[in-house]
N, C-alpha and C positions, 0 to 999 in steps of 0.2 A: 803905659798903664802903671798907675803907681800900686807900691809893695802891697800896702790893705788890700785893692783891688785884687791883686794877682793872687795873692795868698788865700783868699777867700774865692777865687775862682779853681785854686787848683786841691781845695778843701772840698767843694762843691761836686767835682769831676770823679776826685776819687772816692766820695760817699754815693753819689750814683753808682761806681763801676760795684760797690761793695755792695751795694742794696740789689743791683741786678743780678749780679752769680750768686747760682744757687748754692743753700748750707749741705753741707756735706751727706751724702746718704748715712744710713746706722745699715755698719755688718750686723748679721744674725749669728747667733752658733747655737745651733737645735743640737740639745741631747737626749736621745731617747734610750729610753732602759726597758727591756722585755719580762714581762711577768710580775713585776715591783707591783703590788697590793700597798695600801697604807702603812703597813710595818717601817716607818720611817718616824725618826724623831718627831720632827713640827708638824706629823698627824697623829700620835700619840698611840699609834696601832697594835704597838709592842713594847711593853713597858723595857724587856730586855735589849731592844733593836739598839747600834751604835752608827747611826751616820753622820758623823758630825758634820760632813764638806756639804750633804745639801742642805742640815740644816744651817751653816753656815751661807750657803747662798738664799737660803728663804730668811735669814736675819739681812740681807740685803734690799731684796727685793720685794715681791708680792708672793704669798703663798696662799691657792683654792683650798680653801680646806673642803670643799664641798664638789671637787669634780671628780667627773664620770667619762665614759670611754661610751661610742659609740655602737662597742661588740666588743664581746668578754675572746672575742678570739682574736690571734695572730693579724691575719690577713685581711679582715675586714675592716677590722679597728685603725689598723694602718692608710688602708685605702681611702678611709673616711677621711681621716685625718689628711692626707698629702691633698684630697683633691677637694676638700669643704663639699664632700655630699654621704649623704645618709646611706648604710646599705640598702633601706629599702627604695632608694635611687636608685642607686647602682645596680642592686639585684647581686651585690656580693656579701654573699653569707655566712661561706666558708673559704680554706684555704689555696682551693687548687686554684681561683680566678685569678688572672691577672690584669689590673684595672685598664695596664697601656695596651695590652689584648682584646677584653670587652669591649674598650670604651677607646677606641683607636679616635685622637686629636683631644682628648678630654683636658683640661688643664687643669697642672699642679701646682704644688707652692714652687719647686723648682724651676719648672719649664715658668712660671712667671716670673718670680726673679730674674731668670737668665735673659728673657724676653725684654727687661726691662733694664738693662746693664749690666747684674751682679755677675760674678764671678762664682759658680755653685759647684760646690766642691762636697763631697764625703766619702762616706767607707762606712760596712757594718751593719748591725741589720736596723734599716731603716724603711724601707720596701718590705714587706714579706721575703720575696723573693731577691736574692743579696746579689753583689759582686764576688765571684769565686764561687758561688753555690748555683747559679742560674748562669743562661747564659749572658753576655757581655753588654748587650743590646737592654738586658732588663732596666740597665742604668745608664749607661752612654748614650743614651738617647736623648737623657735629660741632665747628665752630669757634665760640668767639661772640665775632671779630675777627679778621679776616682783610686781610694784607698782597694786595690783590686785585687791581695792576699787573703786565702779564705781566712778568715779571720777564725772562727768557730772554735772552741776550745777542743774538739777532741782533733780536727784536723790537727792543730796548733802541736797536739802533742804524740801525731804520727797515724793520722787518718788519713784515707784517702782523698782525693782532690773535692770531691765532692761530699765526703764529711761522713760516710754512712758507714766504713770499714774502722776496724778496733785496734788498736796495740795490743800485745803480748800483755796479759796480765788486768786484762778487764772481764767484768767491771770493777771496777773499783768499788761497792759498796757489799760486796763479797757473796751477793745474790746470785753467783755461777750459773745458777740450773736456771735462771731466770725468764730462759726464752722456752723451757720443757717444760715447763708449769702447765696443768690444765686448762688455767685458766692465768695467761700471763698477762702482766700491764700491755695496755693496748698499742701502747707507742715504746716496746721494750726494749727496743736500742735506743733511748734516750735515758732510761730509766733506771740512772743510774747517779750516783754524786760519790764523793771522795776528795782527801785533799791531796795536793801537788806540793814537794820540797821545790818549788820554783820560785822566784820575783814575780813582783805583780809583770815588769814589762816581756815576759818569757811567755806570757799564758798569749790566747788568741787575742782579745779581749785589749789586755797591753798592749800589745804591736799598733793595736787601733789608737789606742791613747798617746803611743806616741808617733804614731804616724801626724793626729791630731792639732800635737805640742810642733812638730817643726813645723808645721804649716803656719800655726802661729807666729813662730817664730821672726819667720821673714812675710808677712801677709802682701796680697797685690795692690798696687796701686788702684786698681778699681774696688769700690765694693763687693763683703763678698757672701754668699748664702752657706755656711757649714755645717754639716749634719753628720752626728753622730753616735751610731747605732749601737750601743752596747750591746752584749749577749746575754749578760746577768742581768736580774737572777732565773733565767729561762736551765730548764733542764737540760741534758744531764749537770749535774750542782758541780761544777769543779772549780776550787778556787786552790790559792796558797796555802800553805797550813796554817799561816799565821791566824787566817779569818777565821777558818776552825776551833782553833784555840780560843777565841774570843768565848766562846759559847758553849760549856762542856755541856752534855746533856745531863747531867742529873741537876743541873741547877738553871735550865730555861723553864719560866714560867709557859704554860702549856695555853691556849688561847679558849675563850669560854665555851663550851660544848654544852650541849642540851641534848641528853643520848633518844627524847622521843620528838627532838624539833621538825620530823618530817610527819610527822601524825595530820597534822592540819593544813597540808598541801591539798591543792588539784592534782588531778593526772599530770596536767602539762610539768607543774614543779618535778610531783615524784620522778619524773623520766629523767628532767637536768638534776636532779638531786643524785639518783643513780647512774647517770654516765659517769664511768671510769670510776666508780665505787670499789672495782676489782682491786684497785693499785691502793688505795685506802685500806681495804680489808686482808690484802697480803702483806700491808708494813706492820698493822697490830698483831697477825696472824704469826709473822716473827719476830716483833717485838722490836721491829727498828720505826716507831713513832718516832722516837726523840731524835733519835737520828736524823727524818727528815725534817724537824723544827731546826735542827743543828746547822745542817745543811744547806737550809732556802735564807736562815737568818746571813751567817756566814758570806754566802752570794751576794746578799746585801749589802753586807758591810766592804764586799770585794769591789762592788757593783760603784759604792760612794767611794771608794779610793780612788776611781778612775774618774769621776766625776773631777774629784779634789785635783789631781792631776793636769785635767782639761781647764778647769781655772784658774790654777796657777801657771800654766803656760798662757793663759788670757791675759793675766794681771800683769805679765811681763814681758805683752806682746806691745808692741805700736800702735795695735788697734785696740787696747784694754778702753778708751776713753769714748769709743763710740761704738761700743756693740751691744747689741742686745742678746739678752740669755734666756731662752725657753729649754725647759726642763719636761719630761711628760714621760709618761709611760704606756703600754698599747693598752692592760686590763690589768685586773689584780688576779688572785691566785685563792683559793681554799686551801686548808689545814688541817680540816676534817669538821670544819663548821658544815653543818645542814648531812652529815656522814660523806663528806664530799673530799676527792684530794683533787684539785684540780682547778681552771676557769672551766668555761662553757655555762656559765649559770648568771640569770639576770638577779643576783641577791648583792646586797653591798660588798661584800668580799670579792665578787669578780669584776664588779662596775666603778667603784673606789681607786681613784689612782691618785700621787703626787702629781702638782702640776705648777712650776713654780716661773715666775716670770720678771727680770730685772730689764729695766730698761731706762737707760740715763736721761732725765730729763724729768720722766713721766712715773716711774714707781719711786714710794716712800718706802726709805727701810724699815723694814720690819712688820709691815703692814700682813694683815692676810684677811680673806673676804670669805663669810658662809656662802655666801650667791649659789645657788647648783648652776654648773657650767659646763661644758662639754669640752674635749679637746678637738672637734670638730669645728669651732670654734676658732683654732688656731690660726686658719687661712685669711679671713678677715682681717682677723686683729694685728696681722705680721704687715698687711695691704694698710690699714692706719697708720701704723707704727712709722713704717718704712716711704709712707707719700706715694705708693702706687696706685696705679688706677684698681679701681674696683673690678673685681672678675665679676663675671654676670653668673647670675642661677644657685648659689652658693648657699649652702642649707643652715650654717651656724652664721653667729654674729658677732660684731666687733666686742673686746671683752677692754675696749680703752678705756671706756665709762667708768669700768671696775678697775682698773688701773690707775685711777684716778682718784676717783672715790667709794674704795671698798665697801660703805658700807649702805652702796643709792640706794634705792628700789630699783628691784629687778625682778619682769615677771617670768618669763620663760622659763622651764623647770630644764632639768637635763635627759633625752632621749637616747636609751640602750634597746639596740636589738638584737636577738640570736635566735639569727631562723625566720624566713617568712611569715609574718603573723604573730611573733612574740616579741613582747615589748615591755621594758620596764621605765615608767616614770619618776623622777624622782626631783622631787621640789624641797623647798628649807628643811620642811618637817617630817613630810610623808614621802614613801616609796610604795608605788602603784604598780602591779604587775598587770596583764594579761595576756594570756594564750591565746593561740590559733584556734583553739576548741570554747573558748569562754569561759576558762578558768581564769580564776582572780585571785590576788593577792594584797594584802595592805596593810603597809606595817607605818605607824608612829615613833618616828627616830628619837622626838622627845624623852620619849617614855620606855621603847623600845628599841633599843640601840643593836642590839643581836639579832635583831627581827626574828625572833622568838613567836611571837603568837598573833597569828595573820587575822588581821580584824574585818576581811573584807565580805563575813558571811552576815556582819552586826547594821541591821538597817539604821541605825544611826549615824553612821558614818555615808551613806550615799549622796551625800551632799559632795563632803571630799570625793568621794569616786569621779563623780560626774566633771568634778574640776578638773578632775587629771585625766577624763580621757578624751578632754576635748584636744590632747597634745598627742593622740595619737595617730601615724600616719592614714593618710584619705585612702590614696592608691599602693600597692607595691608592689614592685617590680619582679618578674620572676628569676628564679636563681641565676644567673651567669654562669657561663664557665659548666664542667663537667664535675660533679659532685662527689669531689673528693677527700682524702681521707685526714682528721683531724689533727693537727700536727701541735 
């Protein structure tokens, strides 16, 4: 054989062998943060808020400015999200269900990954129900490496195993009698915030971030799924003092209030407008408001330094050049919009979340898309991302389209539920509520950004009504699980 020949046959051989092995899968690293509303810089929710690290990863990436949470609660919001179904699937509404309980062989983003090669690793609260708080089975069933110290900030700084017992010297927001009140916060051992003279990696929270950063460090030869649950800014508020300091209260802008904004509710609103009003009208009633703007802002910024943390241990990992980054939160939070402190409410303050997405190849920096999207959503678009096969029955859809081209057509609004029978739609412009009783809601985001003055009594408007409830669910399921108490 002469040289041309050869050379051109052993050029041929190995451009075959390189066209038939497959390209390398993309690791994930999911980070999720508990209770985060919009008060994030690249949604502009708080003119005072400071996070720079996510907005630094949404100047990378894609950022929804227009997504929404499945359930303004903990455990449902969650559940939707790991396994791409609706609560009104599921029939999980509140917090005591447990979906690997309910829905014994259901599948998750985990249990698919792992099914399909990856290596699925995390820690934190990322399930409702966590490792070190639940028992071991909650997660090793679908993890194979688990961050397994209760992580929780008050464990972290001398609770008991299970997170419910206090140190000497709490609470910290100096509310002592707090549990002898007539009428106390409803969830009053959590109800509490203060700062810690400690480093960010001393808090629970830390330990998580850097459990996080070594994993990074040396990552596995296989593909791998990483999930990471932060606790901020979920109650009780406990950060460094430093974060505190960021925010004195007499100089945090207060967030727009309308003290007769529940006048023009249905029954169904008034009830979520008044849930947990209590813990609202005991913080004006002692005069610590600003305090909790102090507080929940502070967590935030606690919240984005752990963030900052977890991508800088990316950037100088091995795997910094093939991983993809989802960023999301479970709901957002009230401040005393609608007289409200709390989630539990289908209004944009508790259905509003960050939700930020980089993926090499496929997102343009700095991009960000209005589209209403769901983080339900998620399961799909991780199955695109990543080349796995399609799971079957799966309620959201791929969001590659929008990853692609932020600003296509897209019709599908975003679906939030809380509670059997209540439902909020919310498309570009409009947010469509309805109860279980046939009360109605509908507010113009255009015009009405605070959702201020519900237009949904104005016959003029039934044209939009009619669009938006044709997205409301057919059948639903009934509650799961034993109906338990609001966490």
């Amino acid at each position: 054989m002469n040289l041309p020949r050869l050379a051109l046959s052993l050029f041929l051989a190995s451009w075959s062998a390189s066209a038939a092995a497959p390209a390398a899968r993309p690791n994930v690293l999911m980070i999720v943060l508990d209770d985060l509303n919009d008060w994030v810089g690249h949604l502009g929710g708080h003119p005072d808020v400071r996070t720079p690290h996510l907005d630094a990863l949404a100047a990378r990436g894609l950022a929804f400015t227009n997504a929404h949470v499945a359930a303004p609660v903990c455990n449902p919001s969650r559940a939707a999200a790991i396994t791409g179904r609706r609560p009104s699937g599921l029939g999980i509404y509140l917090n005591d269900a447990k979906w690997h309980e309910t829905h014994p062989g259901i599948l998750s983003i985990p249990l698919h990954f792992k099914n399909h090669g990856y290596r699925v690793v995390g820690g934190g609260k990322v399930n409702h129900h966590t490792p070190g708080f639940n028992r071991r089975s909650d997660w090793h069933d679908y993890f194979d490496q688990v961050f397994d110290s209760p992580y929780q900030q008050r464990v972290a700084e001398g609770g008991d195993s299970r997170g419910f017992s206090w140190p000497a010297g709490f609470p910290r927001n100096g509310l002592e009698a707090v549990r002898a009140l007539s009428r106390p916060p409803q969830n009053a051992p959590e109800f509490d915030w203060g700062p810690f003279d400690r480093r960010d990696e001393e808090m629970g929270d830390g330990r998580l971030a850097e459990w996080i950063a070594a994993f990074l460090a040396r990552p596995p030869a296989e593909p791998f799924f990483l999930a990471a649950g932060i606790y901020r800014p979920h109650l009780p508020w406990y950060a460094p003092r430093k974060y505190f300091d960021l925010y004195p209260p007499d100089r945090i802008t207060p967030p727009p209030i309308k003290s007769d904004d529940c006048d023009d509710l249905p029954a169904g609103g008034q009830r979520m407008a008044a849930d947990r009003r209590g813990d609202y009208e005991l913080v004006w009633r002692e005069g610590r408001y600003r305090e909790v703007l102090q507080a929940y802002l502070a967590n935030i910024s606690y919240g984005d330094a752990l963030v900052g943390r977890i991508i800088a241990a990316l950037d100088a990992s091995p795997a910094a050049k093939n991983t993809i980054v989802v960023v999301w939160s479970d709901h957002g939070w009230h401040l005393g919009e609608k007289q409200h402190l709390h989630k539990f409410t289908l209004w944009e303050r508790s259905t509003r979340v960050p939700f930020l997405v980089f993926a090499p190849g496929v997102t343009r920096a700095g991009t960000r898309s209005s589209r209403p999207v769901s983080v339900i959503d998620l399961f799909p678009t991780l199955n695109e991302l990543c080349s796995l096969p399609p799971a079957a029955a799966l309620d959201g859809q791929s969001l590659v389209p929008l990853l692609r081209d932020p600003a296509r057509a897209w019709e599908r609004p975003a679906l939030t539920t809380h509670g059997r029978g209540n439902h909020a739609v919310r498309s570009e412009r409009w947010r469509y509520i309805r109860y279980d009783d046939g009360g109605e809601e509908l507010y113009d985001h255009a015009n009405d950004p605070n959702e201020w003055h519900n237009l949904a009594g104005r016959p003029e408007f039934a044209a939009v009504k009619a669009d938006h409830t044709r997205w409301l669910p057919a059948n639903e399921a009934p509650p799961a699980g034993k109906k338990g108490k609001k966490k």
